[in-house]
C-alpha positions in Angstrom: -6.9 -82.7 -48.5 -5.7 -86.0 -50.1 -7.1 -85.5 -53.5 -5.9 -82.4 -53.7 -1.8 -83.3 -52.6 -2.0 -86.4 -54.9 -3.2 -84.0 -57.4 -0.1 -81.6 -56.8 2.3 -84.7 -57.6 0.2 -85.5 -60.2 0.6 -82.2 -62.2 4.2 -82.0 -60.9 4.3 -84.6 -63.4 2.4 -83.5 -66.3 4.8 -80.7 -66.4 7.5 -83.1 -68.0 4.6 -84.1 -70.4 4.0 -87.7 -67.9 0.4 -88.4 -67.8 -0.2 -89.5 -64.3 -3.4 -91.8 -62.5 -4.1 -92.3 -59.1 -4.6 -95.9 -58.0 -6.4 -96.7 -55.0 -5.7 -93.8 -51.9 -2.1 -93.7 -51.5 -0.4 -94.9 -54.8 0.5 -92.8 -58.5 1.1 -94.5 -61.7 2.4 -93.9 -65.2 1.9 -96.2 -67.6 0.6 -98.2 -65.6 3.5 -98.7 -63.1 4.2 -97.0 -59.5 6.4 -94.1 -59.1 4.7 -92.9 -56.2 3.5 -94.0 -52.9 2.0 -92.1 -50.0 0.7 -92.0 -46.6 -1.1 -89.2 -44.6 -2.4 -87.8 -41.2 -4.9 -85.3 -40.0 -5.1 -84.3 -36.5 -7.8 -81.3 -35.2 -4.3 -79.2 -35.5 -2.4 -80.1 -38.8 -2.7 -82.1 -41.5 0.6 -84.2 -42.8 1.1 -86.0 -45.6 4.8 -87.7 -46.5 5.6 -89.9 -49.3 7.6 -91.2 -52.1 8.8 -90.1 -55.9 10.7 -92.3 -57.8 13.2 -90.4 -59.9 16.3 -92.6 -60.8 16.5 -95.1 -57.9 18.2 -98.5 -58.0 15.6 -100.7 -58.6 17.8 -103.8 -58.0 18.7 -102.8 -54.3 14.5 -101.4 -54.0 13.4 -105.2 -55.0 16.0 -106.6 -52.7 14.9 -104.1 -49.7 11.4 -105.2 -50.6 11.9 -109.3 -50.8 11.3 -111.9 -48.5 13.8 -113.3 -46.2 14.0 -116.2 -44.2 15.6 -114.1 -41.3 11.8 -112.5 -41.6 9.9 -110.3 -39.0 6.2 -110.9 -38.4 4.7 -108.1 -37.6 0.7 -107.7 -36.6 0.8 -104.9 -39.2 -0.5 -104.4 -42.3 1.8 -105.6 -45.1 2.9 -103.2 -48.2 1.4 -104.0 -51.5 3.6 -104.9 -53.7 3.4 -103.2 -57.4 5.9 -103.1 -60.7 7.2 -99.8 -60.2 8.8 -97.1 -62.4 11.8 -94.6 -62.7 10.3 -91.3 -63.6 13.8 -90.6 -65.5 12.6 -93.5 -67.7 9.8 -91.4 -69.3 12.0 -87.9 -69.4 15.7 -87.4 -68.8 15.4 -84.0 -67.9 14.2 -84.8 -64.7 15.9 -84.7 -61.7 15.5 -83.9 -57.9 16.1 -80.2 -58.5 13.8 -80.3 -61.3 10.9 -81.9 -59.5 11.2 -80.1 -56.5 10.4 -76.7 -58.6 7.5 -78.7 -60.5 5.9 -79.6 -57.4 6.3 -75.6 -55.4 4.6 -74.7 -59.1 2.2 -77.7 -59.1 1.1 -76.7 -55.2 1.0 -73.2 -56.1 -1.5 -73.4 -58.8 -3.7 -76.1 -56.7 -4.1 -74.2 -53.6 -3.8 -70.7 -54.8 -0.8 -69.4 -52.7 2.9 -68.9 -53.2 4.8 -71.5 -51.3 7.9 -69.9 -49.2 10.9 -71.2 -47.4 10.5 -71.8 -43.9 13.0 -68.9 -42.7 16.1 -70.5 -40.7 14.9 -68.3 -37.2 10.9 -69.9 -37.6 12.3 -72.8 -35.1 13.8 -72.6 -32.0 16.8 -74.7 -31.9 16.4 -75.5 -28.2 13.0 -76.4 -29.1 14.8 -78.5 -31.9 17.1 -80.3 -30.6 14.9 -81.9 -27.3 12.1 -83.0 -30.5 15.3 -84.6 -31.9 16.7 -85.9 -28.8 12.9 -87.1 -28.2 12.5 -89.0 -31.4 15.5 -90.2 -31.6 15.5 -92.0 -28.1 15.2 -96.3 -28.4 12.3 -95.7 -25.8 10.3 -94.1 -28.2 11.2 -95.9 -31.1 10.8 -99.6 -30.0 8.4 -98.6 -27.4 5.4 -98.2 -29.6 6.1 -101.5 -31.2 3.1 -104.2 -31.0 4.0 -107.2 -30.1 6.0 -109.4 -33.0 8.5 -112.1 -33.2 11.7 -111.9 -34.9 13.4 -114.9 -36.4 17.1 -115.6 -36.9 18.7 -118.8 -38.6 22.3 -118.5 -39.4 25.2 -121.2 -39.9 28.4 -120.8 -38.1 31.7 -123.1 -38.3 30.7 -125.0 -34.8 27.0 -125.7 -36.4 23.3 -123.7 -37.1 21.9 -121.7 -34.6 18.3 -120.5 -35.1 16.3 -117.7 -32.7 13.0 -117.2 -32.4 12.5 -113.9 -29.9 9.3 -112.6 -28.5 9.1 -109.3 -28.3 6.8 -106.2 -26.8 7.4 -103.1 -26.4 10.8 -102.9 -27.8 12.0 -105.4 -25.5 12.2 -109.2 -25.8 10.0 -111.0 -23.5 11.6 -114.6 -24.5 14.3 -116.2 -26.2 14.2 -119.7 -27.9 17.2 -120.8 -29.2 17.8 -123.9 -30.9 21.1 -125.3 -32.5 22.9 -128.8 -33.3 26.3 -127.3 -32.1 28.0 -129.8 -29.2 27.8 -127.0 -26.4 24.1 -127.7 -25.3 24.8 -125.7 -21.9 26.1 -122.4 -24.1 22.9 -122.8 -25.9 20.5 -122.7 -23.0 22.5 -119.9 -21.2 21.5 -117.4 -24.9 18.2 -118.1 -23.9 18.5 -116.5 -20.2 20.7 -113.8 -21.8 18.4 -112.3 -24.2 15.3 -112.4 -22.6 14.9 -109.1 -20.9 17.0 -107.4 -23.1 16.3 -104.3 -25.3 15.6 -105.2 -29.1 18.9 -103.9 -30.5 22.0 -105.6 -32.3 24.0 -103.8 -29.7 22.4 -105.2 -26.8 22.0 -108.5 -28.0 25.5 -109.4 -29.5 27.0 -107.8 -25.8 24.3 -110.3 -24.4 26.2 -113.3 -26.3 27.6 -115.5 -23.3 31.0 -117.1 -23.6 31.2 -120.7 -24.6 33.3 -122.6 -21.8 33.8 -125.4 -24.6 35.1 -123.2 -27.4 35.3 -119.4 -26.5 35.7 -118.1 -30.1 32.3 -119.0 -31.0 31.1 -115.8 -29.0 32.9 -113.3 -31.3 31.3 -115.1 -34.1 27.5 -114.9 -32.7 27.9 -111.2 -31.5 29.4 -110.0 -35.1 26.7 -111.4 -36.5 23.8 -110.2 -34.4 25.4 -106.9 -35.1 25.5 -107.2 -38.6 22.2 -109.4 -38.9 19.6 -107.3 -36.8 
């Protein structure tokens, strides 16, 4: 039930004497400023629900996670909206991870009218486990549910600019363009065979990197930053 588990963070809250408002489905507020965002899923089996509490986060690296780049991906998604947001630790030192993880069992407790209880460490197989990890984990199920996006790339080296533009589907790019002023014009063209085909990794791609006849150094330099860029 949505209104109820927003309600659950909600009062989680209230215990540290925060008054709380939901705004819109999936966001939380105090004075007027997001601490909390959330998402959900229902299924004819179980009902999930996964989301965010501020506490005492860096809000310098969160705004630089959150800003444009030009190195940008366009997705066919829909894009987050963006809100002043808040440090719950801001309104009452006292609390903590610890803390709010108690408030919330509490908060839960009193909204649905059962005693939360650990999860006892023999409730999961660890066969069963370890092949959901192995599953989940695996680049084929990751990038494979990708829709279609492109991913742009525009970096400056010490031989000249290089900028990518790669098409890619289901986790693999589909085609490469690659433009550059840099004097090897054959190196160039040969980045756009190499590539296309390829998985969508930083691994893949900077091993992808051909060598350049004219100035083989200039390899090392596109790979490393592939690898670092991606």
């Amino acid at each position: 039930d949505v209104t109820r588990q927003t309600e659950v963070i909600r009062l989680a809250v209230k215990a540290f004497g925060i008054d709380a408002i939901q705004s819109g489905r999936n966001d939380i507020l105090a004075k007027e400023r997001k601490f909390s965002g959330n998402a959900f899923h229902r299924t004819a089996d179980v009902s999930l629900h996964h989301g965010t509490i501020l506490i005492s986060s860096d809000l310098s690296k969160l705004s630089s996670f959150l800003a444009p780049s030009p190195e940008k991906l366009e997705a066919k998604g829909v894009e987050s909206v963006r809100a002043r947001v808040l440090n719950l630790c801001e309104l009452n030192s006292d609390i903590t991870p610890v803390a709010m993880r108690g408030a919330l069992l509490l908060a839960f407790a009193k909204i649905y009218g059962v005693i939360p209880k650990p999860l006892p460490s023999d409730a999961i197989d660890p066969a069963c486990l370890d092949a959901l990890t192995k599953q989940y984990a695996a680049e084929d199920w990751r990038l494979g549910r990708l829709s279609a996006f492109t991913y742009e790339l525009r970096h400056r080296f010490s031989f000249g600019e290089l900028e990518f533009l790669l098409e890619v589907s289901d986790g693999m790019v589909k085609t490469a363009h690659v433009h550059s002023d840099a004097m090897d014009a054959d190196w160039v063209e040969a980045m756009k065979a190499a590539f296309a085909g390829r998985p969508f990794s930083a691994t893949e791609l900077a091993e992808a990197v051909p060598d350049s006849l004219q100035e083989p150094e200039n390899r090392k330099e596109v790979a490393d930053y592939l690898r670092s860029a991606l």
